[in-house]
C-alpha positions as CSV (number, residue, x, y, z in Angstrom):
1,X,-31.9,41.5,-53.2
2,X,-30.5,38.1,-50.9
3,X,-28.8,35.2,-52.2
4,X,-31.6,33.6,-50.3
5,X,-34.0,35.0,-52.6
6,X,-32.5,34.5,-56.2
7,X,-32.7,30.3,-54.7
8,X,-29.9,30.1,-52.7
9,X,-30.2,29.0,-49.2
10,X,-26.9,29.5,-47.2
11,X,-28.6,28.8,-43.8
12,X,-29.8,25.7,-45.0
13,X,-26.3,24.6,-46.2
14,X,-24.6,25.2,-43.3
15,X,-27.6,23.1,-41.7
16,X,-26.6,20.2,-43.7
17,X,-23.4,19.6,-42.4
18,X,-24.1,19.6,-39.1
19,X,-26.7,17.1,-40.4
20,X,-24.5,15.2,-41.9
21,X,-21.0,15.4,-39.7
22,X,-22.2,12.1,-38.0
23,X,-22.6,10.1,-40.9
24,X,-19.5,11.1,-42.4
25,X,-17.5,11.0,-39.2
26,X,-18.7,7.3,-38.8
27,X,-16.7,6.2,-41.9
28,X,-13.2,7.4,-41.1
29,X,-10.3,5.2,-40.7
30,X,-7.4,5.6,-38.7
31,X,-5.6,7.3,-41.7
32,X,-8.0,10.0,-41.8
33,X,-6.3,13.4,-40.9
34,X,-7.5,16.8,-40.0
35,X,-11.1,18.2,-38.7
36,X,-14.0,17.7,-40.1
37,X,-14.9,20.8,-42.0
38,X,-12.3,21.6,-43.6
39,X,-11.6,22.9,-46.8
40,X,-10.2,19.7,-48.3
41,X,-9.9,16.1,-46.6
42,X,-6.1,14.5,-45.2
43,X,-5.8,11.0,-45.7
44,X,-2.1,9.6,-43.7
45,X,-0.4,7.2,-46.4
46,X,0.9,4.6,-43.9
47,X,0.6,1.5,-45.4
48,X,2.8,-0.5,-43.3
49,X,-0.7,-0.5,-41.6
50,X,-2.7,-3.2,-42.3
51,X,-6.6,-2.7,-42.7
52,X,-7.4,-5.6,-45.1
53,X,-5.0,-8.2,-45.1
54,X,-3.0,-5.5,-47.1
55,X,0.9,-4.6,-46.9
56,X,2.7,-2.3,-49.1
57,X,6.4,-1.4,-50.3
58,X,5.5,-0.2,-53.4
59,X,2.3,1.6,-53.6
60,X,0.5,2.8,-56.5
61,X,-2.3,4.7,-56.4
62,X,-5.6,4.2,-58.2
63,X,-8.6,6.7,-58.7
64,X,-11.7,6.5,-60.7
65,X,-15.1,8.5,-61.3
66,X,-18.7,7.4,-61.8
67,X,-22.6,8.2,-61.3
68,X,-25.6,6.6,-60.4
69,X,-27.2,7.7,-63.5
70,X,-30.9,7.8,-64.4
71,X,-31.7,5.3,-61.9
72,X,-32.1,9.0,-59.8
73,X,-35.8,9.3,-62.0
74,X,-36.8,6.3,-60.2
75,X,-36.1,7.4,-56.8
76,X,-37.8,10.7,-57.4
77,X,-40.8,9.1,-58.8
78,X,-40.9,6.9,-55.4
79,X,-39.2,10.0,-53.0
80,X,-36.9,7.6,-51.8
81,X,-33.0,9.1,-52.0
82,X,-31.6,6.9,-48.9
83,X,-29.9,4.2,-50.9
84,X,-28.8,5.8,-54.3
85,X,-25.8,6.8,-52.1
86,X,-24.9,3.2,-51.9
87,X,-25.0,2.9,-55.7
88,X,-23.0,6.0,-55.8
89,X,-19.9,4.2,-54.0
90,X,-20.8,0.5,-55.7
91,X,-20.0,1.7,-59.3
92,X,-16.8,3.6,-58.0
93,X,-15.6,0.8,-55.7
94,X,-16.3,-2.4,-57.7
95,X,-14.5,-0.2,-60.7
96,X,-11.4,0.4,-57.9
97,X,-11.0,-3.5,-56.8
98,X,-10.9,-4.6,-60.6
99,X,-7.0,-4.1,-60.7
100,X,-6.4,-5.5,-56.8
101,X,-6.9,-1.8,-55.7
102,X,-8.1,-1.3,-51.6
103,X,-10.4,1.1,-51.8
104,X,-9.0,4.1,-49.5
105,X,-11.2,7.4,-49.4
106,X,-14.4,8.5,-51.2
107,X,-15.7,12.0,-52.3
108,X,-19.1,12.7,-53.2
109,X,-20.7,15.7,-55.5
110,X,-24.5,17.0,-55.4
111,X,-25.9,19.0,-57.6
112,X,-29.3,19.8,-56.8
113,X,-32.2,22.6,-57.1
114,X,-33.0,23.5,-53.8
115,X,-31.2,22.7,-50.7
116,X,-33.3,20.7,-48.2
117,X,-31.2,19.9,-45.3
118,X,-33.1,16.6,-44.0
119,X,-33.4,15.4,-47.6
120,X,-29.6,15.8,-48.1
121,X,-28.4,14.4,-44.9
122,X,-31.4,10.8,-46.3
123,X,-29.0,10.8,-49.4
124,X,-25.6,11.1,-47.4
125,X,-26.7,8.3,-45.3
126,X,-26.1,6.3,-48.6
127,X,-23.3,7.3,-49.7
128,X,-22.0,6.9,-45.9
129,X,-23.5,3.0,-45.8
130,X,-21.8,2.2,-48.7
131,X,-18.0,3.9,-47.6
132,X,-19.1,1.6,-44.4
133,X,-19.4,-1.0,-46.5
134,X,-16.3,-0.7,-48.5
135,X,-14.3,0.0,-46.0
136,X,-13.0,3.5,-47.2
137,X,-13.4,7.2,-45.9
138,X,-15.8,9.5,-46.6
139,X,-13.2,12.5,-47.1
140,X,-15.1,15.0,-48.4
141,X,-17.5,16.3,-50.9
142,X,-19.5,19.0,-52.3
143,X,-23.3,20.4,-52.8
144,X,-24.1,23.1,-55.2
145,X,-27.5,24.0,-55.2
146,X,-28.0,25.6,-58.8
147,X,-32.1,26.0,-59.2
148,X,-31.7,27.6,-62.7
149,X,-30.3,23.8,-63.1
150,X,-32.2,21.5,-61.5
151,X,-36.0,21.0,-60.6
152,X,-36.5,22.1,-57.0
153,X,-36.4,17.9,-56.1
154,X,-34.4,17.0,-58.1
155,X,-30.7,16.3,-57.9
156,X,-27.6,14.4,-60.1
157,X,-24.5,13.2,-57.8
158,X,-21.1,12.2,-59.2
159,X,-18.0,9.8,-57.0
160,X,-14.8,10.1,-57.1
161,X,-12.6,7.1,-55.2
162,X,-8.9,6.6,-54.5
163,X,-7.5,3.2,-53.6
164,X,-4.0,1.5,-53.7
165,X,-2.3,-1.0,-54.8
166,X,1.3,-3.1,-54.4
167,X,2.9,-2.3,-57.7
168,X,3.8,-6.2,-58.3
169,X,0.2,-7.5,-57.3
170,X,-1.2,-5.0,-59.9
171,X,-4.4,-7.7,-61.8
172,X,-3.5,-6.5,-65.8
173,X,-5.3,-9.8,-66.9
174,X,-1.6,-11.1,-68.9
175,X,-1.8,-14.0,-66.9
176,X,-4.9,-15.3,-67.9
177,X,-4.7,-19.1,-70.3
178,X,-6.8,-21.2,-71.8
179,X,-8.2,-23.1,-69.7
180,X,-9.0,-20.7,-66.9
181,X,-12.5,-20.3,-65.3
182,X,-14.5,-17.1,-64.9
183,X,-16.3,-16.9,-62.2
184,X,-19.3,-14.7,-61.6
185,X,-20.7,-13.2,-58.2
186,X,-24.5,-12.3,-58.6
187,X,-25.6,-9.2,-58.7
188,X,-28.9,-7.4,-56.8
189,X,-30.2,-6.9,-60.0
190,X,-30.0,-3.8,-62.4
191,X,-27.5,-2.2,-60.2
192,X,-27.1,1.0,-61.6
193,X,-27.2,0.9,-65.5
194,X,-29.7,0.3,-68.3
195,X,-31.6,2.4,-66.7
196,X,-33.0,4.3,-70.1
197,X,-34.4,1.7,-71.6
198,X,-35.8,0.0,-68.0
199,X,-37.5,2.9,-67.1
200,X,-38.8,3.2,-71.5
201,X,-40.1,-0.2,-71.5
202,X,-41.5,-0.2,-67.5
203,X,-42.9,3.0,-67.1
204,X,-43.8,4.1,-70.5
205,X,-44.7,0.7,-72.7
206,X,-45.9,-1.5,-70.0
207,X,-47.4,1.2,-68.1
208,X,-46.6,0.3,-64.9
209,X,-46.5,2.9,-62.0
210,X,-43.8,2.5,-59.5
211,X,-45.9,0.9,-56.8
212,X,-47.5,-1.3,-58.8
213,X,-46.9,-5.6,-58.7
214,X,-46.3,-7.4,-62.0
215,X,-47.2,-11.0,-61.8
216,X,-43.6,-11.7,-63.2
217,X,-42.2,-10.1,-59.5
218,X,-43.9,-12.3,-57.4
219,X,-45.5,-9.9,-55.3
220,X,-43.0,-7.2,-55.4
221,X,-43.5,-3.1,-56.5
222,X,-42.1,-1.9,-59.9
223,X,-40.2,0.6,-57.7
224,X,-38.6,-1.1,-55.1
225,X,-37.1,-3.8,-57.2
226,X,-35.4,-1.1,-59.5
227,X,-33.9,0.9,-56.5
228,X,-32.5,-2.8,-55.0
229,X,-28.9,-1.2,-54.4
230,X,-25.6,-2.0,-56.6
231,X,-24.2,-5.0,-54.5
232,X,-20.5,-3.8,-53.0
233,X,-18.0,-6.7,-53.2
234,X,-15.0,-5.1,-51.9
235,X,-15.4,-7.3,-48.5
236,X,-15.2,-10.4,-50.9
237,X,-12.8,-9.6,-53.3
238,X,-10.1,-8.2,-51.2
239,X,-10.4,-11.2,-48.6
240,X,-10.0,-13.4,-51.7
241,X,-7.1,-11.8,-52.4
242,X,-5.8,-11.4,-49.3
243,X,-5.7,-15.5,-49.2
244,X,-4.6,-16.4,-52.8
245,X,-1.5,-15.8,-54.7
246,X,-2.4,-12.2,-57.0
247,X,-1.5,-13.7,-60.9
248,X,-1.3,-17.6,-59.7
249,X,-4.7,-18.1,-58.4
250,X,-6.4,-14.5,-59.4
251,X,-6.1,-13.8,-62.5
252,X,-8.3,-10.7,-63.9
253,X,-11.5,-9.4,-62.9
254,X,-14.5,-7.4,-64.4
255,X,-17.1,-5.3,-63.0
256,X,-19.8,-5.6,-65.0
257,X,-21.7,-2.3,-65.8
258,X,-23.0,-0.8,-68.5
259,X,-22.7,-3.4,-71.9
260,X,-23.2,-5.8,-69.8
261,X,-20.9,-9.1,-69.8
262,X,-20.0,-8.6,-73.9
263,X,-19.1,-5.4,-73.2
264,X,-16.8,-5.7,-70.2
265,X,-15.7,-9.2,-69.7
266,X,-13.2,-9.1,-73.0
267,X,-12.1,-5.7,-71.6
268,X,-9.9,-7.3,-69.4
269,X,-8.9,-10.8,-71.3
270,X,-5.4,-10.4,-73.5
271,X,-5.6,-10.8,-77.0
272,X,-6.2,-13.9,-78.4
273,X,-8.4,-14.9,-75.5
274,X,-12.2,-15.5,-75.1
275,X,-14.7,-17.0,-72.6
276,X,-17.3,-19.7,-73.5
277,X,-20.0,-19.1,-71.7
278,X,-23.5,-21.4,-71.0
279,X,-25.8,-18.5,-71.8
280,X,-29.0,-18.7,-69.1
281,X,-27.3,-20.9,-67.2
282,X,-27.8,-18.8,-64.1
283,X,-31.2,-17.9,-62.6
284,X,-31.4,-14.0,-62.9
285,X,-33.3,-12.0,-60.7
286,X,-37.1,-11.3,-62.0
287,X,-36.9,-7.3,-63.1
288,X,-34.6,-8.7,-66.1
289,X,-37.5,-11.2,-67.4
290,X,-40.4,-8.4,-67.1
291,X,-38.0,-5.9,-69.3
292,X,-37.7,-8.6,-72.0
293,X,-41.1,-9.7,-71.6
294,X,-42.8,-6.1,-71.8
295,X,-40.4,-4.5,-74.4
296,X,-40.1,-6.8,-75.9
297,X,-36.5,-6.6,-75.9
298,X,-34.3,-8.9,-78.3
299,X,-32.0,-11.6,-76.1
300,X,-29.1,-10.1,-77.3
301,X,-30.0,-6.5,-76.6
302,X,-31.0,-7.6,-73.0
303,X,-27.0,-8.9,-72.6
304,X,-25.6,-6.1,-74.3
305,X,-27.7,-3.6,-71.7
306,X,-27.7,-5.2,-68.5
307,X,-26.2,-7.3,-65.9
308,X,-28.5,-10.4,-66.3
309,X,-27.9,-11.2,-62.6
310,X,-23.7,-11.4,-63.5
311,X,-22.6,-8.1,-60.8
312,X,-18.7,-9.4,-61.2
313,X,-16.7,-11.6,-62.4
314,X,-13.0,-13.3,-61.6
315,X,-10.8,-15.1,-63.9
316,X,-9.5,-17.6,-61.8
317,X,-6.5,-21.1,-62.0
318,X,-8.4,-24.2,-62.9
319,X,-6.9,-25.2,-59.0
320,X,-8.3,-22.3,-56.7
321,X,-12.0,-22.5,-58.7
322,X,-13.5,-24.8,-55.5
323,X,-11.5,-23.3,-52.5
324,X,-12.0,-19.6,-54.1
325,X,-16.1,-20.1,-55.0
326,X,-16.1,-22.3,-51.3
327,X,-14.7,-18.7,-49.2
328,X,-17.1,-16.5,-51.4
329,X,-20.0,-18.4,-49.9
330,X,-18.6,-18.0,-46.7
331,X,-18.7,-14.1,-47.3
332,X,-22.2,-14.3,-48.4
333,X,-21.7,-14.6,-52.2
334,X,-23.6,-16.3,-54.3
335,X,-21.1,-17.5,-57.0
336,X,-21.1,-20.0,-59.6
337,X,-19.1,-21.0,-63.0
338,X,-19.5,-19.0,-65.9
339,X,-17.2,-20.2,-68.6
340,X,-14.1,-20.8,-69.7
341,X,-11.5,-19.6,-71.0
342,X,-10.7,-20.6,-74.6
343,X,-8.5,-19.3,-77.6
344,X,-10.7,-16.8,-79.7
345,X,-11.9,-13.3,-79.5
346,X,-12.5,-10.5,-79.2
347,X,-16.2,-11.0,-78.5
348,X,-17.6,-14.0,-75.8
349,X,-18.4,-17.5,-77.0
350,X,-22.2,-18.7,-76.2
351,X,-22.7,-22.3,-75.4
């Protein structure tokens, strides 16, 4: 009795990483230590070297985790794994920046049920765009192929990222006022959560297959639309705050996942504190409208669930709104006023 032949493939993992050495090779920074290969990733903490706009005295670190979720079911419907890896780093990355962390070095985990070298080097080459992207290392990272676990293509895959920040520039949302104006940056679309009750109503209620073109898309597959990537706006957000006072002009920010703007915007407003917001005053992109429209889904439940088009949000002076919304352009955002903020709370106002 092999390994080999109880579903473990140790040829085909050492395959992989010479698959894969390119694309993870292609996203190291200068602070990146040590051969590839190894048996864990060096990262050099020399932050008198500036990468974006970025100086430090007192450094803190900052680390968080996340998944891509059951937006995976989608890509296996349409065998498509090239961009999940994107979405992988989004929701760790845009959860990093919230607190005026630089995202520094990534690390990636597959699980999956049978090791196909190719296949596994299409889904690194996402999660390698999207450390490109964000301007952070690939350091390492991990595949366990478990077939008592998983279907034989099918796979979950976990982030973990590190970033810093200067202790006095840390964004803890006390500065925020009345008066104050939230900004939103639009998302791609469902980014990577909701994904349950997309796939219930799309899939399963409508009885749409993935290739197939609702009227309400204007042309475009089921599938495609929900694999659109989770939009990365560490580019953005750190050149914004590379130009404005952290605290004077920036005052909190929210990435804005799973509960959508109820559930994440007040997260990061002090006590006391609420934002009145125009609800649809935004055009949202299309997949949002079929899911109500199909469901049919309640309003309310649709904003509790999803983005509706909001990706990100900063709480910014009354002052910096036009020179702050008038860069974000420049770095290809599309931006616009949300709301305001206004004594109350805990929940949002609705205009």
């Amino acid at each position: 009795m092999t390994y080999k032949q109880s579903g473990v493939d140790i040829d085909a993992g050492d395959e992989m990483v010479d698959l894969i050495r390119p694309l993870v090779e292609r996203t190291y920074t200068p602070r990146v230590m040590g051969l590839y290969g190894g048996f864990a990733g060096m990262f050099r903490l020399d932050f008198a070297e500036k990468l974006l706009r970025r100086n430090y005295q007192d450094p803190v670190l900052v680390g968080c985790t996340d998944g891509v979720g059951t937006k995976l079911k989608v890509a296996f419907m349409l065998n498509k794994v090239d961009t999940v890896g994107i979405d992988l780093v989004a929701m760790n990355v845009n959860d990093l920046i919230c607190c005026g962390a630089e995202p520094l070095f990534f690390l990636d985990y597959l699980g999956v049920g049978k090791l196909a070298p190719r296949r596994m080097a299409e889904i690194l080459k996402g999660v390698s765009d999207g450390c490109v992207e964000s301007c952070c290392a690939l350091l390492g990272g991990e595949t366990a192929e478990m077939p008592d676990f998983y279907k034989s293509d099918e796979f979950d895959m976990a982030g973990f990222a590190v970033g810093v920040v200067e202790r006095r520039k840390i964004i803890d949302g006390l500065d925020v006022m009345p008066g104050d104006v939230a900004v939103a940056l639009a998302s791609s679309g469902l980014h990577s959560n909701g994904y349950g009750l997309a796939r219930r109503v799309i899939f399963e209620r409508a009885g749409y297959g993935p290739d197939d073109r609702p009227p309400e898309l204007d042309g475009h597959c089921v599938g495609q639309q929900m694999l659109i990537p989770t939009r990365i706006y560490v580019r953005a957000v750190m050149d914004i705050l590379g130009r404005y006072k952290v605290k004077k002009a920036v005052k909190t920010m929210a990435h804005i996942t799973g509960g959508g703007l109820p559930g994440n915007l007040p997260r990061v407003l002090p006590e006391g504190l609420t934002v009145k917001i125009k609800r649809d005053g935004w055009a949202m992109p299309k997949i949002f409208d079929l899911i109500e429209k199909k469901g049919p889904v309640d309003r309310d439940e649709m904003y509790r669930v999803f983005n509706m088009g909001v990706g990100f949000v900063m709480v910014v002076s009354p002052a910096s709104v036009e020179p702050i919304m008038a860069r974000l352009r420049q770095m290809g955002e599309r931006c616009w006023k949300l709301g305001v903020v206004k004594p109350g709370g805990p929940d949002l106002q609705w205009a």
